[in-house]
N, C-alpha and C positions, 0 to 999 in steps of 0.2 A: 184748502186742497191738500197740504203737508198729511193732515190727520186722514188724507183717505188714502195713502198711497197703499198701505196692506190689501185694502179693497179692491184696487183699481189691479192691483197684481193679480188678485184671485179672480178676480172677472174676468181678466184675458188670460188664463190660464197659465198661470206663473205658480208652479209650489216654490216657497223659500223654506227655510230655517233663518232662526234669531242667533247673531251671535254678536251681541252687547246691544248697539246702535244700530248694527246693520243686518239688513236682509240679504240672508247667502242664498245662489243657485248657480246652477250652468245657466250659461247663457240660453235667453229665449229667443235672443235676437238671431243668430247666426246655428242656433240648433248643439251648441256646443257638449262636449262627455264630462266636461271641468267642473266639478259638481259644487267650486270656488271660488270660480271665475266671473259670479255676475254679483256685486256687491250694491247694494242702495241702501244711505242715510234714512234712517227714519226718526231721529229724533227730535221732537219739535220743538224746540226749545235749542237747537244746536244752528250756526247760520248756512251750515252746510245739510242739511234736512234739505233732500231730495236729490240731493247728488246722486250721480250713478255710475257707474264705469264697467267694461267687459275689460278682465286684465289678459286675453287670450290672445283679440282678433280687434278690440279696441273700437268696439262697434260705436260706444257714447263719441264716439269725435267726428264719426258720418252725423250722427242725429242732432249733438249737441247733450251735455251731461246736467242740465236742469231736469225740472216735473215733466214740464212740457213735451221736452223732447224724449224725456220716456215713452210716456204715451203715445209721442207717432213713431215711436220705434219700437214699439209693441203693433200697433195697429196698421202697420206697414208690410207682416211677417207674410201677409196674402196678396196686398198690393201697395202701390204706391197712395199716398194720402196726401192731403194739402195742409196745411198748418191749419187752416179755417176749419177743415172736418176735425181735426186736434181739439180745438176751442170746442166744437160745436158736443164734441162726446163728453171734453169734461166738465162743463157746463152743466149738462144734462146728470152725468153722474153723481157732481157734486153738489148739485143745485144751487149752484152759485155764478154770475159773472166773473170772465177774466179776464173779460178784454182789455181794463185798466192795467193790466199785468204786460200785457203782449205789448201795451203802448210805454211801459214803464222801461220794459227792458231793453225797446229797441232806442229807447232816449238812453237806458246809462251804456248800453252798448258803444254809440257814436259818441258820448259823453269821454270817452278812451283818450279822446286829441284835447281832453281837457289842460294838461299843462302848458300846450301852446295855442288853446285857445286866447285870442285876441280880445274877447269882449267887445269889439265892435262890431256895429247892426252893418247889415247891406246900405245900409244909406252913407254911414260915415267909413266902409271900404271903396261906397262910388265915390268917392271927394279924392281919395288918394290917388283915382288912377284916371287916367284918358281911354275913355270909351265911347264909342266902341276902339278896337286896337285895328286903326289903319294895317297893321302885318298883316293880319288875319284876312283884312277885304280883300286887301291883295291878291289872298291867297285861293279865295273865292268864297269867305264867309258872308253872308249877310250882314248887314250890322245890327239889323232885329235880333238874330241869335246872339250876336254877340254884347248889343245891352242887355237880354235877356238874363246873362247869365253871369253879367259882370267883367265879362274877359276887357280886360284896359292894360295900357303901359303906362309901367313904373317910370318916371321924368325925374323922382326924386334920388339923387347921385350919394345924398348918407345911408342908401337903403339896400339893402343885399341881392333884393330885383330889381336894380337900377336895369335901364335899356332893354327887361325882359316884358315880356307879354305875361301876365299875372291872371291866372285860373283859382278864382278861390273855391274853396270847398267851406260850403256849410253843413252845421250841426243838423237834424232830426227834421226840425220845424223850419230849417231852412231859413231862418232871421241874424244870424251870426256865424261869423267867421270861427272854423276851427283850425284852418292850416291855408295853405295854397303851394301851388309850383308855378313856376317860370320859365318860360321859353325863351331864349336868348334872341334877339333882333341883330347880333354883330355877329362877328367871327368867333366868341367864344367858344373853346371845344368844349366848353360843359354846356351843351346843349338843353339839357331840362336840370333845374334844379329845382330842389324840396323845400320848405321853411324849416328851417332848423326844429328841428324834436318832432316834425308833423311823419307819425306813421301813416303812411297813404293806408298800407293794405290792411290796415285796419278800419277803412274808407269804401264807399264807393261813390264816384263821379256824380253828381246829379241825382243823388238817390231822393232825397225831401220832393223831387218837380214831379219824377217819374213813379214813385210810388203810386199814383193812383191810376197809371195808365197800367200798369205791370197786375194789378189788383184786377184791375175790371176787364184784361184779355186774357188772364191767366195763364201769360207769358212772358218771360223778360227777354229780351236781346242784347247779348253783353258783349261789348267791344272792348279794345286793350284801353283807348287813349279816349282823350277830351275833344281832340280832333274828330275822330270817328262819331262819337256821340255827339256832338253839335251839329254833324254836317246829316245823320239821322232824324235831329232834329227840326231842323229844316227840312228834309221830306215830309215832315207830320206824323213821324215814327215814334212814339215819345213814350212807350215801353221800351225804354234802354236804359241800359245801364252802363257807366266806363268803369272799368276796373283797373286801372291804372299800372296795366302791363300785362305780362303772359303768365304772372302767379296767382293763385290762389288762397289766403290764408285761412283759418278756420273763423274768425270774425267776418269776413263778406261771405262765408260758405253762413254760417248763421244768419247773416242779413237776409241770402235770397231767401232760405228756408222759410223767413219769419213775413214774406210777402204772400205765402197760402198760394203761389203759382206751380203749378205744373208741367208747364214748360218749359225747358231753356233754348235760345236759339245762339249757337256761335257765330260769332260776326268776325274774325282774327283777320289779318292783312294775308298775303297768299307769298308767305316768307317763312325763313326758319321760326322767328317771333311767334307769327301767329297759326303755327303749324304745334307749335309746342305751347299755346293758348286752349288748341282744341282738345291736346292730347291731357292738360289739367283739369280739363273743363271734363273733360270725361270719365276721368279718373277720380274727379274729387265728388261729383255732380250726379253722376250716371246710375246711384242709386235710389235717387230721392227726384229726379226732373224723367221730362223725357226729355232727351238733347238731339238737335240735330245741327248740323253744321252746316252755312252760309259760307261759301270763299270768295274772295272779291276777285278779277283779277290782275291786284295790284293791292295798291295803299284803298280802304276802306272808306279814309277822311278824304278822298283825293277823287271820289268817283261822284259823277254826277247829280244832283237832285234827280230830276227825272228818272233815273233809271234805278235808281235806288228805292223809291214811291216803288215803281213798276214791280222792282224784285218783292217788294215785304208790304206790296199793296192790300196783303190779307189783315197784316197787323197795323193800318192808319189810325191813328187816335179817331176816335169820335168828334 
């Protein structure tokens, strides 16, 4: 695909100039007068061949600055596209498969929490924890959700989640541990804590279970917490996603991208938190989804099963 990028520019009506490696123009994305400003690697033989960047308006960091994301930010300039119509044009143009590609990168994508990755499987993190985590039944969890997904309490006192409730997060395929958080069961005032080196928001909650429901409704529903997204889960809502807070980074902006969905739905709690959940989601989202916004009102994890089916009974898993 590298060798057909001159192509792929002149078919969508992009004139460049050469100057060394790269293709100069104004931006096509944003309609720019910077006749400078739109730069793409075409060397194939260079490991940055295909990069792209707008130095103006910085359009490659809505799309994402690989091939791929060229192309649907080219193919976007009349409407909105789904990653699968992406796949599906360059396919065709370059008469070749890429789907080995699309699954390549969202594994070295999550591959990111590889320094504290654990290496152990979901079997040998179930041994370490008590599950399901009594807090949570408490709290009105199921405990099917919560074997489902691992949530247990840390008993062991040499462990830095001693006495917390332990939310692992898995890699890609969903078979290993790359990080986790903790919810404190005492009076701790650090009430959520991280695993040391584990970037969350270079993360999202559940992403390996929910992938194929976000795929086949062609919409995701993104909530801040692991709360929220468990307790969706148990209505049978299981196109969600947790984003583990009210930010947004450009690696989960990449991940929804790379699920070919055209929807986003906000799901934020009905607080400053999740009032400034909507306004990222909007800002970061709003040109690549349609977004519309859900408000609870209250805590999101804290509201009913029943009513929650009732609200997003369009989007029930199959």
């Amino acid at each position: 695909m590298k060798e057909k990028i001159p192509d792929i520019l002149s078919a969508l009506g992009v004139k460049t100039y050469k100057s060394g490696d790269i293709l100069v123009s104004n931006c096509p994305i944003h309609a720019g007068d910077n006749t400078t400003a739109f730069n793409v690697n075409v060397n194939v033989d260079s490991e940055f061949c295909g990069k792209w960047f707008c130095n103006t308006k910085g359009c490659h960091n809505e799309y994402g600055g690989d091939i791929l994301g060229l192309v649907r930010a080219l193919l976007s300039r009349d409407r909105k596209v789904t990653f699968g119509e992406v796949v599906e044009f360059s396919n065709k143009f370059c008469g070749t498969q890429i789907k080995s590609f699309q699954t390549d990168l969202l594994t070295n994508i999550l591959s990111r929490g590889k320094p504290v990755e654990t290496g152990l499987t979901r079997e040998e993190i179930r041994k370490k924890l008590v599950i399901p985590a009594k807090y949570y039944i408490d709290r009105g969890f199921s405990p099917e959700v919560l074997d489902e997904f691992d949530v247990g309490l840390c008993t062991d006192p040499t462990k830095p989640m001693y006495n917390r409730v332990v939310f692992p997060v898995y890699n890609y395929t969903g078979d290993r541990m790359i990080g986790c958080v903790g919810r404190t069961t005492t009076s701790d005032p650090t009430k959520w804590l991280n695993q040391k080196g584990f970037k969350k928001g270079d993360h999202i909650y559940g992403y390996a279970k929910a992938l194929p429901y976000v795929c086949r409704t062609g919409t995701a529903i993104l909530v801040e917490g692991q709360g929220d997204f468990l307790k969706l889960w148990m209505a049978g809502i299981k196109n969600v996603f947790g984003m583990f807070g009210s930010q947004l980074n450009s690696v989960q902006e990449l991940l929804l991208q790379r699920t070919g969905a055209m929807n986003i739905v906000t799901f934020g709690d009905a607080d400053e938190a999740g009032e400034k959940f909507r306004i990222e989601c909007g800002k970061k989202l709003g040109r690549l989804f349609n977004i519309r916004d859900e408000i609870p009102e209250g805590d999101a994890g804290e509201m009913a099963v029943v009513d929650l089916r009732q609200r997003f009974s369009k989007f029930l898993a199959a």
